[in-house]
C-alpha positions as CSV (number, residue, x, y, z in Angstrom):
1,X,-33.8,74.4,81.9
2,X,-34.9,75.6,85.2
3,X,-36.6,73.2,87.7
4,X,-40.0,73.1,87.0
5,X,-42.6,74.0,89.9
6,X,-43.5,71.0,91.9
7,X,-41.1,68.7,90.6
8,X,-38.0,67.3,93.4
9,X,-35.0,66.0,91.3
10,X,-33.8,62.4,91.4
11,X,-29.8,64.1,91.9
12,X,-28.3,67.3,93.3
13,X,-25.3,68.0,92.5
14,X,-23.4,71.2,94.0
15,X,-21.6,73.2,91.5
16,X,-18.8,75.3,91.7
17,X,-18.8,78.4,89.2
18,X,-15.0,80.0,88.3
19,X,-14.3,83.5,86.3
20,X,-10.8,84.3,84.7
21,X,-9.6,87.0,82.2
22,X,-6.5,88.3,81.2
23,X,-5.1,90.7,80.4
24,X,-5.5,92.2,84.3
25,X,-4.3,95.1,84.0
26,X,-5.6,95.6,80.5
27,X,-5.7,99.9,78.1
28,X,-8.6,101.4,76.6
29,X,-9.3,99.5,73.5
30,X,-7.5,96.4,74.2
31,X,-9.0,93.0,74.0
32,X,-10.0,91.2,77.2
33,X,-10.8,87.1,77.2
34,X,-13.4,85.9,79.9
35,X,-13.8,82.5,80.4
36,X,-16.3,81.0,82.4
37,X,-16.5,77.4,83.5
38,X,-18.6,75.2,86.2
39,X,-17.0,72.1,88.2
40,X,-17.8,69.4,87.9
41,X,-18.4,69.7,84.1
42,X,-20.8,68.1,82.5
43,X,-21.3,64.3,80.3
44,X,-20.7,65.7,76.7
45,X,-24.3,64.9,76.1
46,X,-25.2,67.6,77.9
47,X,-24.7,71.5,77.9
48,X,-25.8,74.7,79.8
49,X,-28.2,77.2,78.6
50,X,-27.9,79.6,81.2
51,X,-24.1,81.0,81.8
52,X,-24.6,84.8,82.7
53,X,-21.7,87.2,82.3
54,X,-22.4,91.0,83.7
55,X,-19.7,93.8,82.9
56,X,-20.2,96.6,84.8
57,X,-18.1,99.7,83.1
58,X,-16.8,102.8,85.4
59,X,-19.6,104.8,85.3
60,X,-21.9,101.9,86.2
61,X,-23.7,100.8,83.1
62,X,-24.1,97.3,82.5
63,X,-23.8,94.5,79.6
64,X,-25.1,91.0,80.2
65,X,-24.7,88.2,78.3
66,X,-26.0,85.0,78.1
67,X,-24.2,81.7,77.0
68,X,-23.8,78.2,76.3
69,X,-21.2,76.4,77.6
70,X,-19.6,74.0,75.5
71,X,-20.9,70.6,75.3
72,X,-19.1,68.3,78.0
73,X,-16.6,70.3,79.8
74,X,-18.6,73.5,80.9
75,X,-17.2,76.3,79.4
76,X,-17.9,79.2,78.0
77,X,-16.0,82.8,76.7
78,X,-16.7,86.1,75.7
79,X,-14.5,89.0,74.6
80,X,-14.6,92.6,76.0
81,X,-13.0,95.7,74.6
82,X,-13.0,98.4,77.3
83,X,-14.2,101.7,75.7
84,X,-13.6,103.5,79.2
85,X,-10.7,104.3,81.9
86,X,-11.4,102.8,85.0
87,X,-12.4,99.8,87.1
88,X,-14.9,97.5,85.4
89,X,-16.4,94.5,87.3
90,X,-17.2,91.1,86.1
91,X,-19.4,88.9,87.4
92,X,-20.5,85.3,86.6
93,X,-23.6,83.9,87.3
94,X,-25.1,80.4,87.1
95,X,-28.2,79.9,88.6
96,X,-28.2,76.2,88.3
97,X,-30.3,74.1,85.8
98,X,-32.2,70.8,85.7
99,X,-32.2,67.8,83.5
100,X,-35.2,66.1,82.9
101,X,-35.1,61.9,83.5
102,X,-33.8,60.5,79.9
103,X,-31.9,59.0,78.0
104,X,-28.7,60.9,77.7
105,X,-26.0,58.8,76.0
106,X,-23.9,59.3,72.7
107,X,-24.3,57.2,70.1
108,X,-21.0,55.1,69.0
109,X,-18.7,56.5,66.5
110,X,-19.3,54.3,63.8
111,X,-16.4,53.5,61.0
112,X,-13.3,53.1,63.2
């Protein structure tokens, strides 16, 4: 969630967001992967709401999308089937989050 007004968190920690896809160079109707992820990842307890992926095709229109990462490692993915020639852009944005104060834990496997 984002940081409420007025509150100061108890931790900051500074996040590093990365991009990949493949194929690079990829044809007209071919399947492209994006992944997304943030370092450091997060306590599998936890997840991120807010992973933002914009694809800009040639002639400048845009998609966005919103995701969750996955819960403890900070990933997310998207497919993208380019429908145009030309140079599309892809951007990844994480404008941060905030975790309340809690408690966070998992509970024990139980059975083993």
């Amino acid at each position: 969630m984002p940081l409420p007004p007025g509150v100061t968190p108890d931790v900051t920690v500074e996040t590093i967001a990365f991009l990949s896809f493949d194929p690079n160079p990829v044809g007209k109707d071919q399947y492209v992967l994006i992944n997304v992820w943030l370092s450091p990842p997060l306590h599998v307890s936890r997840y991120f709401s807010n992973l933002t992926i914009i694809i800009t095709a040639p002639d400048g229109a845009q998609q966005v999308r919103t995701t969750k990462s996955y819960r403890g490692d900070s990933t997310g993915w998207t497919t993208l089937i380019p429908d145009k020639v030309g140079t599309w852009q892809i951007k990844f944005e994480f404008p941060g989050a905030y975790f309340p104060p809690g408690n966070y834990t998992v509970a024990r496997a139980r059975g083993f």
